[in-house]
VEXDREN-233214 format. One record per atom (N, C-alpha, C, O, CB): residue number from 1; atom name; x, y, z. Coordinates in steps of 0.001 Angstrom, whole numbers, padded with zeros to 6 digits, m for minus. Glycine has a CB too. Layout:
<nodes>
<node resi="NUM" name="CA" px="X" py="Y" pz="Z"/>
...
</nodes>
This chain:
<nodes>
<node resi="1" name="N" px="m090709" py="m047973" pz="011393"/>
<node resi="1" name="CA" px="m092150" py="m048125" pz="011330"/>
<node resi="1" name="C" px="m092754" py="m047552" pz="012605"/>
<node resi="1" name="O" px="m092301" py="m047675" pz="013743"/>
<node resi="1" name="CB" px="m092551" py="m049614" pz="011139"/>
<node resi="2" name="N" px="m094056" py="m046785" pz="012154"/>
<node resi="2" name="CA" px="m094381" py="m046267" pz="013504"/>
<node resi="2" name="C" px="m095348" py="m046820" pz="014014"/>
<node resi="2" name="O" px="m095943" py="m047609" pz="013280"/>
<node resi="2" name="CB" px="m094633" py="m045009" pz="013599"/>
<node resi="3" name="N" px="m095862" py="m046637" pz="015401"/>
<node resi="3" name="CA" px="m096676" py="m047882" pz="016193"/>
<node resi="3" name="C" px="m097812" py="m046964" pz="015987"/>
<node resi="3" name="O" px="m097794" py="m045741" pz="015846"/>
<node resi="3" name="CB" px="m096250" py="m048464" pz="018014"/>
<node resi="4" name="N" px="m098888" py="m047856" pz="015996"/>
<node resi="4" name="CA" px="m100261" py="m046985" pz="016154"/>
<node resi="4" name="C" px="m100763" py="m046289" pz="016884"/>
<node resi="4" name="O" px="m101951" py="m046003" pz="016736"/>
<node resi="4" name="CB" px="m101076" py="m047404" pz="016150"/>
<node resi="5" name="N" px="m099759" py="m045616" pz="018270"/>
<node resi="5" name="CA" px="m099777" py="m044932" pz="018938"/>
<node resi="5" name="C" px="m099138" py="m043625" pz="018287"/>
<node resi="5" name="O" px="m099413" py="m042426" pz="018249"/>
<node resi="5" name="CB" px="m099365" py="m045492" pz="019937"/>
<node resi="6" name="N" px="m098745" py="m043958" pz="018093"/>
<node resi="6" name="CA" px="m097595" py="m042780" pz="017776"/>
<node resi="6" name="C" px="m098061" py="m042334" pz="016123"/>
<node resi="6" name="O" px="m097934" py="m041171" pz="015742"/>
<node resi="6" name="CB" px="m095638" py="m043546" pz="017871"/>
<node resi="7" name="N" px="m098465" py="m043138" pz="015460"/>
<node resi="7" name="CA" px="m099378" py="m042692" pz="014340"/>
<node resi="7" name="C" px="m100684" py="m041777" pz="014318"/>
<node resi="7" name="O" px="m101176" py="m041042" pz="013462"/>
<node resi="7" name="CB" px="m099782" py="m043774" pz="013862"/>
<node resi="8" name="N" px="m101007" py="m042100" pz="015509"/>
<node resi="8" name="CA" px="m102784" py="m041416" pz="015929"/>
<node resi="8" name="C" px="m102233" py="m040258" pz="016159"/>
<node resi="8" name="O" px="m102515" py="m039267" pz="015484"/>
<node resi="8" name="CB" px="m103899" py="m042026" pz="017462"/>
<node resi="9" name="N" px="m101330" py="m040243" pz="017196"/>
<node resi="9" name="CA" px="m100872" py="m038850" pz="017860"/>
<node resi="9" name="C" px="m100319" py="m037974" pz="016534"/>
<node resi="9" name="O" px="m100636" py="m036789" pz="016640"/>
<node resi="9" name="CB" px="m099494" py="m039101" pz="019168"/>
<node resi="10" name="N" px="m099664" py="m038245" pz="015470"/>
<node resi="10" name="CA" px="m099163" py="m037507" pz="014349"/>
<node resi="10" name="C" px="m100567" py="m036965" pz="013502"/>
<node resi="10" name="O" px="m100899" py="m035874" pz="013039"/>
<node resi="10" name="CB" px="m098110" py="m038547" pz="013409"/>
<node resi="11" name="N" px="m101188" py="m038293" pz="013554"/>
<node resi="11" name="CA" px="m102824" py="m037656" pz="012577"/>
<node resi="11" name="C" px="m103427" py="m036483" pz="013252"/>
<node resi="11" name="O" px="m103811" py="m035498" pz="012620"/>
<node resi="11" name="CB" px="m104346" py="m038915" pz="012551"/>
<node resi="12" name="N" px="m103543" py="m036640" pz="015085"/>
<node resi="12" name="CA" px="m104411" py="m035453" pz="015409"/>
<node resi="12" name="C" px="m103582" py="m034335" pz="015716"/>
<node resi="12" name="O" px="m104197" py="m033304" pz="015990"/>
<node resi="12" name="CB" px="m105352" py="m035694" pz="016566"/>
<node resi="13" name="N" px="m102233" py="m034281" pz="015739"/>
<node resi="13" name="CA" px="m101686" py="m032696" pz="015764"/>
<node resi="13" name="C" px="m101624" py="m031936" pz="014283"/>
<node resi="13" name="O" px="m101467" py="m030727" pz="014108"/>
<node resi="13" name="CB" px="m100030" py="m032680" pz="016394"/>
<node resi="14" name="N" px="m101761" py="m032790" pz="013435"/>
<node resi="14" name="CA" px="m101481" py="m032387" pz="011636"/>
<node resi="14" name="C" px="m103109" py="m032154" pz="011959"/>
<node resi="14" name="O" px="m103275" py="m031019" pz="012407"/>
<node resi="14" name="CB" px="m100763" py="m033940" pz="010019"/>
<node resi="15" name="N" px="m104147" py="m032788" pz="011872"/>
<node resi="15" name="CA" px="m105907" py="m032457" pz="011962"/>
<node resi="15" name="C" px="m106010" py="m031156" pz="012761"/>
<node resi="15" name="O" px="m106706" py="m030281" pz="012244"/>
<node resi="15" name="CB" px="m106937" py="m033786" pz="012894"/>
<node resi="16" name="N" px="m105406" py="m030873" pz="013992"/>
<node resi="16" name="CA" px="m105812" py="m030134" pz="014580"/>
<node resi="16" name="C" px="m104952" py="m028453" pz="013812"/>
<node resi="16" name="O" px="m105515" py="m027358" pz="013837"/>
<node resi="16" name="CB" px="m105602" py="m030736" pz="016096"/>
<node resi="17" name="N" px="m103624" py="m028689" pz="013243"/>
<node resi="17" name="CA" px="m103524" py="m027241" pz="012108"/>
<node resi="17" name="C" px="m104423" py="m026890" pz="011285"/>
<node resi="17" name="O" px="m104514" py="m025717" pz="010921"/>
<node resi="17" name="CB" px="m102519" py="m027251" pz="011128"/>
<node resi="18" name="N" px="m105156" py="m027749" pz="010896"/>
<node resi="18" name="CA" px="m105727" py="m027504" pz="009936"/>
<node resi="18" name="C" px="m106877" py="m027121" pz="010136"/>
<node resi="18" name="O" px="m107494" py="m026456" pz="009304"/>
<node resi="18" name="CB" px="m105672" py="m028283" pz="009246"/>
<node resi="19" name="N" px="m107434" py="m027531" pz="011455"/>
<node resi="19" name="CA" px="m108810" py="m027350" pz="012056"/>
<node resi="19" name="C" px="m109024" py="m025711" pz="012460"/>
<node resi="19" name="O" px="m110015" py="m024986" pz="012382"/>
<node resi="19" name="CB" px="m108946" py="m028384" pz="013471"/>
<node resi="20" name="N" px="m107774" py="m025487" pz="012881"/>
<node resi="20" name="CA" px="m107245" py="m024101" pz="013490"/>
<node resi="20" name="C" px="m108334" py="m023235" pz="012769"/>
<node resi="20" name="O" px="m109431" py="m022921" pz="013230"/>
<node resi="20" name="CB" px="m105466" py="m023617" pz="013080"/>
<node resi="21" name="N" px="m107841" py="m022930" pz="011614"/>
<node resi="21" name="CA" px="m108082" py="m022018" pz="010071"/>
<node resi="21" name="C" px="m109236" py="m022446" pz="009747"/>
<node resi="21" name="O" px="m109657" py="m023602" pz="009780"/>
<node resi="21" name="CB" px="m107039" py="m022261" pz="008697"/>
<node resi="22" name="N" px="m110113" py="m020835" pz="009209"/>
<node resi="22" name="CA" px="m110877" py="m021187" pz="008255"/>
<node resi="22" name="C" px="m110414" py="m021408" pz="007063"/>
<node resi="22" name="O" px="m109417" py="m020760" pz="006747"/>
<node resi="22" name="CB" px="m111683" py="m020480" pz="008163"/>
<node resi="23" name="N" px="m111129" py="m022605" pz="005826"/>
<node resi="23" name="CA" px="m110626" py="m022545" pz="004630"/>
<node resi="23" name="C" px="m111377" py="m021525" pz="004005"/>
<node resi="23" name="O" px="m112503" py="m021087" pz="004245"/>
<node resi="23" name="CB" px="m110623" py="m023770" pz="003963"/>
<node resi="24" name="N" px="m110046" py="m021069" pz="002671"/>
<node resi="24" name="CA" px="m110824" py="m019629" pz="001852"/>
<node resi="24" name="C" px="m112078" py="m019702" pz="001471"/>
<node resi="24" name="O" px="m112861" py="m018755" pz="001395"/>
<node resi="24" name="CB" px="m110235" py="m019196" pz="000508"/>
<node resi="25" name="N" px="m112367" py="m021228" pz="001137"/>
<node resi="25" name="CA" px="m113672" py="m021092" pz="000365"/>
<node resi="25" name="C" px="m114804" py="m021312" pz="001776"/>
<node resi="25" name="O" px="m116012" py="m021259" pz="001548"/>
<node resi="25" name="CB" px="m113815" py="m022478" pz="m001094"/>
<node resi="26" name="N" px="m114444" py="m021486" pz="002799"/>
<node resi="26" name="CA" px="m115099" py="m021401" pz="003920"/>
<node resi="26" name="C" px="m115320" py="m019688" pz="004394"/>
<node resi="26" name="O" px="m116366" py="m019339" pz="004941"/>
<node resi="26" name="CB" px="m114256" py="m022315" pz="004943"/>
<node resi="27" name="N" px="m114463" py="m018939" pz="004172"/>
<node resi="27" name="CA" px="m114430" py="m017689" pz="004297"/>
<node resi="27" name="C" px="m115174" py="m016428" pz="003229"/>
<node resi="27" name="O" px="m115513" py="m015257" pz="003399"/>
<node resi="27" name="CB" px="m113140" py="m017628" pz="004379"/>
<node resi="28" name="N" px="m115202" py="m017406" pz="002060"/>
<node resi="28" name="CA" px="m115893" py="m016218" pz="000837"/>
<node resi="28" name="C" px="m117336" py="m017360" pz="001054"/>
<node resi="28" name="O" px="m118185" py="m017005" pz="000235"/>
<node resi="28" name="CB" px="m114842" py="m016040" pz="m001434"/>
<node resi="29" name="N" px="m117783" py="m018428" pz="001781"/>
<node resi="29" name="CA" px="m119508" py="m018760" pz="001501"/>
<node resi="29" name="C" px="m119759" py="m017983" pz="003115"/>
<node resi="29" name="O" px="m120872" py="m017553" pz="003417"/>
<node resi="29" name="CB" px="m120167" py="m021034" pz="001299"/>
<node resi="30" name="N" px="m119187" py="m017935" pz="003570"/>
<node resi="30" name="CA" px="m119880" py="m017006" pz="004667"/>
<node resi="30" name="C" px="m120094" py="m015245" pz="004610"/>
<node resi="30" name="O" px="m120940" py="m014525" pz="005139"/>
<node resi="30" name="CB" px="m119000" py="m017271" pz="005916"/>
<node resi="31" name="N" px="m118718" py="m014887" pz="003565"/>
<node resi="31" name="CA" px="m118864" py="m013422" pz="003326"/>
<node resi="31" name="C" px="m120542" py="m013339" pz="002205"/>
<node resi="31" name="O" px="m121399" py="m012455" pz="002205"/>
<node resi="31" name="CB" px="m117094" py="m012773" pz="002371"/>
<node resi="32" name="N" px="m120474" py="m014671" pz="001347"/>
<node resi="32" name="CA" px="m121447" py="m013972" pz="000662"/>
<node resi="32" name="C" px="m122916" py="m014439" pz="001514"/>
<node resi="32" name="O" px="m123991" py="m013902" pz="001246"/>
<node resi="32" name="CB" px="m121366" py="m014393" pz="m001051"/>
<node resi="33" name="N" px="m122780" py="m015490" pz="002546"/>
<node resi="33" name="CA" px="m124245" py="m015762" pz="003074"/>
<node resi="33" name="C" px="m124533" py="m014393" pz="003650"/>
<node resi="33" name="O" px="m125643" py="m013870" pz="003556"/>
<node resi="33" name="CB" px="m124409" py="m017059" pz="004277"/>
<node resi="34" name="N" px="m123615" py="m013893" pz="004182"/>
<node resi="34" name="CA" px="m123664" py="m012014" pz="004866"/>
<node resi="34" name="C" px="m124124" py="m011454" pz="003910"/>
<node resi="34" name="O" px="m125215" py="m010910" pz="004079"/>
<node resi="34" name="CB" px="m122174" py="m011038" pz="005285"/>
<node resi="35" name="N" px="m123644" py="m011393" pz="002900"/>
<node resi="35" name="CA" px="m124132" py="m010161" pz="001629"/>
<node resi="35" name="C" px="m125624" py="m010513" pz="001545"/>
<node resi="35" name="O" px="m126585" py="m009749" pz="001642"/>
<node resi="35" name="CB" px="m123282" py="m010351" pz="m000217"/>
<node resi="36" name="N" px="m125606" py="m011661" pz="001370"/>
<node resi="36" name="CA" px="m127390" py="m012120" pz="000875"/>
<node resi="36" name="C" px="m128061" py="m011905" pz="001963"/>
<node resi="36" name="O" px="m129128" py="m011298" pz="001870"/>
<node resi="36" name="CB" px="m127811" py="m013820" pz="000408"/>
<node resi="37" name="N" px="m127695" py="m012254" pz="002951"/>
<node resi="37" name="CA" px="m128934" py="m011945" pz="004360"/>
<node resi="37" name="C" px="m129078" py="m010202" pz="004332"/>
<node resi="37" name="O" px="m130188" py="m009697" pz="004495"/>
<node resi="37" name="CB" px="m128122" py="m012572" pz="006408"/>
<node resi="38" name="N" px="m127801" py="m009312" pz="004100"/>
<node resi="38" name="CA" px="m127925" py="m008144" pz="004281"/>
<node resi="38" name="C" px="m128591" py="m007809" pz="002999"/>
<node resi="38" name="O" px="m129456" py="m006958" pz="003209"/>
<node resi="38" name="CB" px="m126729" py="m007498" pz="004647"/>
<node resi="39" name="N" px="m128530" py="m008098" pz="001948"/>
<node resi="39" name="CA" px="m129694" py="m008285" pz="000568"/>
<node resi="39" name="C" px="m130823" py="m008104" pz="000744"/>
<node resi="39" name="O" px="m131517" py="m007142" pz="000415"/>
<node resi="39" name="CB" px="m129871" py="m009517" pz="m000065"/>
<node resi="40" name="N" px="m131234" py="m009583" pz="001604"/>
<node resi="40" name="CA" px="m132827" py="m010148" pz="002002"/>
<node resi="40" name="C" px="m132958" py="m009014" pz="002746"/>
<node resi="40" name="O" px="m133863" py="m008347" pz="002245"/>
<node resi="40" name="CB" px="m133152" py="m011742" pz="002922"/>
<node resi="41" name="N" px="m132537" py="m008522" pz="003610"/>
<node resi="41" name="CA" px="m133208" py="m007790" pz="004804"/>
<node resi="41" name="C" px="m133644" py="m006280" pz="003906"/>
<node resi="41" name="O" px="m134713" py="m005693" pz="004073"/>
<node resi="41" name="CB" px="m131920" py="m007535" pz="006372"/>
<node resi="42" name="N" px="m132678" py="m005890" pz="003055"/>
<node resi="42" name="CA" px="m133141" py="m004976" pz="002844"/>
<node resi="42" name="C" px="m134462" py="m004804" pz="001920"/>
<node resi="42" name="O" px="m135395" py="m004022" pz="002101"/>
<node resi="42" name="CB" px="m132220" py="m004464" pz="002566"/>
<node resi="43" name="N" px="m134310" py="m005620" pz="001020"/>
<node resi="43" name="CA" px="m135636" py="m006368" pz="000145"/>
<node resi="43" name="C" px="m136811" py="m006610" pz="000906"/>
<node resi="43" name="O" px="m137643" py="m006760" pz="000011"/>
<node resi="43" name="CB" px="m135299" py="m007851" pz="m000438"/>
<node resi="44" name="N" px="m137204" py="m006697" pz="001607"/>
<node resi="44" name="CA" px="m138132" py="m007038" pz="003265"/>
<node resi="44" name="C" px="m138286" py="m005624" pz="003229"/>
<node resi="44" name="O" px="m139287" py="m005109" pz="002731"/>
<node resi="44" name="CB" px="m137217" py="m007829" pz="005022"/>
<node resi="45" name="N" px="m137342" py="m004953" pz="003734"/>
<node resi="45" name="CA" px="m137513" py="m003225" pz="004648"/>
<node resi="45" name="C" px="m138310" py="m002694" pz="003368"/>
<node resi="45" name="O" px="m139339" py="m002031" pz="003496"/>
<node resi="45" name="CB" px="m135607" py="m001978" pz="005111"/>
<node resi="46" name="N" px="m137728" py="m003054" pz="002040"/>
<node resi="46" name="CA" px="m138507" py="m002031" pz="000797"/>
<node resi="46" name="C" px="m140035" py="m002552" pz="000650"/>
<node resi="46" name="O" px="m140846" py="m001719" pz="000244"/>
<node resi="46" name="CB" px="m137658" py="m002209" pz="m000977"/>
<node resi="47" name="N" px="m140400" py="m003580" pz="000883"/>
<node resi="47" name="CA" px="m141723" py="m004234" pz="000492"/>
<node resi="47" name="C" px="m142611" py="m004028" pz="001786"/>
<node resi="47" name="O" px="m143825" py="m004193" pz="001903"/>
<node resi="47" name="CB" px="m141549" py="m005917" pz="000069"/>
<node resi="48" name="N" px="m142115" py="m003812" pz="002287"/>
<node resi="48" name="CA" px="m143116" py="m003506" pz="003940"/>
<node resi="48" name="C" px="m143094" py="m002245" pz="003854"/>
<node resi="48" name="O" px="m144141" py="m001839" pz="004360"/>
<node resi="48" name="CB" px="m142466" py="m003984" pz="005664"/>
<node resi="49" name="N" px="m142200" py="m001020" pz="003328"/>
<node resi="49" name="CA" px="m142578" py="000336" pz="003154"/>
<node resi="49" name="C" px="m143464" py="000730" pz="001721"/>
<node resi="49" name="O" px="m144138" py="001735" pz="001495"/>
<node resi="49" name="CB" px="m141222" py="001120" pz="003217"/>
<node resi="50" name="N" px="m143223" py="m000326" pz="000950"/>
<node resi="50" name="CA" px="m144272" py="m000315" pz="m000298"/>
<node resi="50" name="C" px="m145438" py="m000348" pz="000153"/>
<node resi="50" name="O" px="m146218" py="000604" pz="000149"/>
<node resi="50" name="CB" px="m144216" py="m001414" pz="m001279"/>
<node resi="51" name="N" px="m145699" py="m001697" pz="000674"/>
<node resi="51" name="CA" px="m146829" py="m002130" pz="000870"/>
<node resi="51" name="C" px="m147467" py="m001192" pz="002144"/>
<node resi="51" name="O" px="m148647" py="m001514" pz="002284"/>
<node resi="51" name="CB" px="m146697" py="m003650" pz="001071"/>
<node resi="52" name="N" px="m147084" py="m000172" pz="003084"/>
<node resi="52" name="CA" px="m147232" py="000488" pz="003823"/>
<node resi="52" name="C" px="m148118" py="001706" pz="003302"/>
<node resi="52" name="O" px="m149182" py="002110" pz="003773"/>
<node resi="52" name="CB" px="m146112" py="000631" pz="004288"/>
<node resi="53" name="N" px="m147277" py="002273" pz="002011"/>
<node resi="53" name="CA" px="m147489" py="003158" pz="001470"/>
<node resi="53" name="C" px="m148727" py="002997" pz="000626"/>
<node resi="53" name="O" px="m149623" py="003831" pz="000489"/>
<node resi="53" name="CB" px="m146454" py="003463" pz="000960"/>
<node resi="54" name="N" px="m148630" py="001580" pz="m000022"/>
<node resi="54" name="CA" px="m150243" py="001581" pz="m000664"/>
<node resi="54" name="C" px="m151686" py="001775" pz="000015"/>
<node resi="54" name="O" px="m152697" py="002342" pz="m000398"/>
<node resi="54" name="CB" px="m150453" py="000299" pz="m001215"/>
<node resi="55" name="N" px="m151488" py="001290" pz="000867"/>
<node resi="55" name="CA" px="m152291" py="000863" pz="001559"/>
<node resi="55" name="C" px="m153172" py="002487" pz="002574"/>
<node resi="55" name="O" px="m154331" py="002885" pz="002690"/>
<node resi="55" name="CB" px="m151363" py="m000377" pz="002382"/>
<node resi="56" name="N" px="m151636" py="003015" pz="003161"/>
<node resi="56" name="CA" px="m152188" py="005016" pz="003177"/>
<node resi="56" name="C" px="m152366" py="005288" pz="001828"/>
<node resi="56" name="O" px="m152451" py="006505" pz="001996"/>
<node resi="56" name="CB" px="m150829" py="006442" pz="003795"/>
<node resi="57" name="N" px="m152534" py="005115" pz="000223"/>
<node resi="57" name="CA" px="m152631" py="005686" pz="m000984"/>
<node resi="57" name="C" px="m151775" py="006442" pz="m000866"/>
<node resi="57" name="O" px="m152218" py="007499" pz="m001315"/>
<node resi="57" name="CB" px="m153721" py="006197" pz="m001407"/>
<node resi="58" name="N" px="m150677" py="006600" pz="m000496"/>
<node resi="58" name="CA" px="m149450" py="007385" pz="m000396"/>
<node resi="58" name="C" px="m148591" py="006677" pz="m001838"/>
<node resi="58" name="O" px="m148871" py="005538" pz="m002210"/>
<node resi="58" name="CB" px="m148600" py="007130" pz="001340"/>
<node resi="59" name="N" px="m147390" py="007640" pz="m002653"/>
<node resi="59" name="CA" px="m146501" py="007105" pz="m003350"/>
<node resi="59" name="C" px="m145024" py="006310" pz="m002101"/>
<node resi="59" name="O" px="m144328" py="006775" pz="m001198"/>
<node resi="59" name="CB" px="m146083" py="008478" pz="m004469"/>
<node resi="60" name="N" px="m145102" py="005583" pz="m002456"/>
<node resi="60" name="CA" px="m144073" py="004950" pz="m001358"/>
<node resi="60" name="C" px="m142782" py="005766" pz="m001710"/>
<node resi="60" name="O" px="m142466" py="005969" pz="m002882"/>
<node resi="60" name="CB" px="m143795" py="003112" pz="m001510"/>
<node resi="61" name="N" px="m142034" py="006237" pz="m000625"/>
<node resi="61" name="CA" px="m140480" py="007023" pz="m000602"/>
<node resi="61" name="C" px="m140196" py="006003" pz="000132"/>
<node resi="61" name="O" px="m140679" py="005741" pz="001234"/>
<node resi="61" name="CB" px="m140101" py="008684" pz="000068"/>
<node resi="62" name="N" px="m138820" py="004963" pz="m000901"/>
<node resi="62" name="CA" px="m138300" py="004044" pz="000052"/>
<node resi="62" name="C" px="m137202" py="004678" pz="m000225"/>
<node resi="62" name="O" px="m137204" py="005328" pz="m001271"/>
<node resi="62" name="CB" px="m138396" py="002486" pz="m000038"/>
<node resi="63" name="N" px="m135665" py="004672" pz="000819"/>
<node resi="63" name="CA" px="m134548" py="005182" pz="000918"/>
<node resi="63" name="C" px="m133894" py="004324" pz="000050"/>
<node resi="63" name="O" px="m134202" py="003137" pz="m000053"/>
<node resi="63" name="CB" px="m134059" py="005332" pz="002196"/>
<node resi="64" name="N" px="m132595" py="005104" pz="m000874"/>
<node resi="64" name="CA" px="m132370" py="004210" pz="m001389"/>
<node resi="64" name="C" px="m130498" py="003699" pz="m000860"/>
<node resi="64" name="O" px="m129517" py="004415" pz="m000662"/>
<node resi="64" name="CB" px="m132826" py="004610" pz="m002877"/>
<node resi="65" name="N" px="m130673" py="002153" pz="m000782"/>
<node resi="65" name="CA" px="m129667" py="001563" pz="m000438"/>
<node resi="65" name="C" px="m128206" py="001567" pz="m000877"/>
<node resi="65" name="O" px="m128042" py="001286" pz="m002064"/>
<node resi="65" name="CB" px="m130037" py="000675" pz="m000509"/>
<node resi="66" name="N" px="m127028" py="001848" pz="m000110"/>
<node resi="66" name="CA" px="m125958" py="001639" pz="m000595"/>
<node resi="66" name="C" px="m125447" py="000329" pz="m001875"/>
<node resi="66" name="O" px="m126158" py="m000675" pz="m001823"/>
<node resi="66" name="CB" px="m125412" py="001576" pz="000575"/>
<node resi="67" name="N" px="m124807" py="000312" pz="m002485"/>
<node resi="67" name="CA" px="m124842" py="m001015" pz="m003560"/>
<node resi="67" name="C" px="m123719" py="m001989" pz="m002780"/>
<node resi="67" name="O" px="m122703" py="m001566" pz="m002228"/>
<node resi="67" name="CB" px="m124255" py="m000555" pz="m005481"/>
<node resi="68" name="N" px="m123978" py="m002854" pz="m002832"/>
<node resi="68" name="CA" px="m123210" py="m004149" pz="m002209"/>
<node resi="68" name="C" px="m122041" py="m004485" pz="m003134"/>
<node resi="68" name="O" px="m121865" py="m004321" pz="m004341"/>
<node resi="68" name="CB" px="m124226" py="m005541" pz="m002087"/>
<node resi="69" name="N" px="m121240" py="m005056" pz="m002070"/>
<node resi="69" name="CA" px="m119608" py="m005466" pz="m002945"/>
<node resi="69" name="C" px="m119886" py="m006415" pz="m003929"/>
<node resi="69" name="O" px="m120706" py="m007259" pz="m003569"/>
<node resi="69" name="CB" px="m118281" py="m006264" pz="m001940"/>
<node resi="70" name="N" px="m119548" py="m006506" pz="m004814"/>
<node resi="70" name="CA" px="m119257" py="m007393" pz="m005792"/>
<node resi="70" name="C" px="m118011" py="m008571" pz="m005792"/>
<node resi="70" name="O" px="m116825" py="m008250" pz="m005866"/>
<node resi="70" name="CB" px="m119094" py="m006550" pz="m006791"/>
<node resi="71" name="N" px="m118484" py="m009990" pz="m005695"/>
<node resi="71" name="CA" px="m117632" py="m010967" pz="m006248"/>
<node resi="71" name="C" px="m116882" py="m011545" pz="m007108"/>
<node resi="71" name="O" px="m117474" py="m012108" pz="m008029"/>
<node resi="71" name="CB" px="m117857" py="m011395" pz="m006238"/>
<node resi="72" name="N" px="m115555" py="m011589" pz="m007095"/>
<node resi="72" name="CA" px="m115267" py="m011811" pz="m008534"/>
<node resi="72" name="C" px="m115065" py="m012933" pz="m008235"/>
<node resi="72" name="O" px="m114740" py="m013752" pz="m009095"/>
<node resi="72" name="CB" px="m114233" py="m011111" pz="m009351"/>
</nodes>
């Protein structure tokens, strides 16, 4: 039987492997919060050159964006 010393000390070296690592699903909500912020931003850049362009009565030429990775 182990003493509650020696129990604590086993919980926080096993807690701390695990702490080490990101988990996968910790790793694909941050890849996609990236995709979406890089999304948003570009969605922003097109509506501020729209709205740029109306406003000179110009036809707006917005560049058009590479397509983003897909999730499976």
């Amino acid at each position: 039987m182990l003493s509650l010393k020696a129990a604590e000390q086993q919980f926080r070296v096993a807690g701390q492997a695990a702490d080490d690592q990101l988990a996968p699903i910790g790793q694909a909500r941050s890849e996609r919060r990236r995709q979406a912020d890089v999304s948003h931003a570009a969605a922003v850049r097109r509506a501020r050159a729209e709205c740029a362009a109306r406003e000179a009565g110009a036809a707006a030429v917005v560049p058009q964006t590479a397509p983003l990775g897909r999730t499976v």
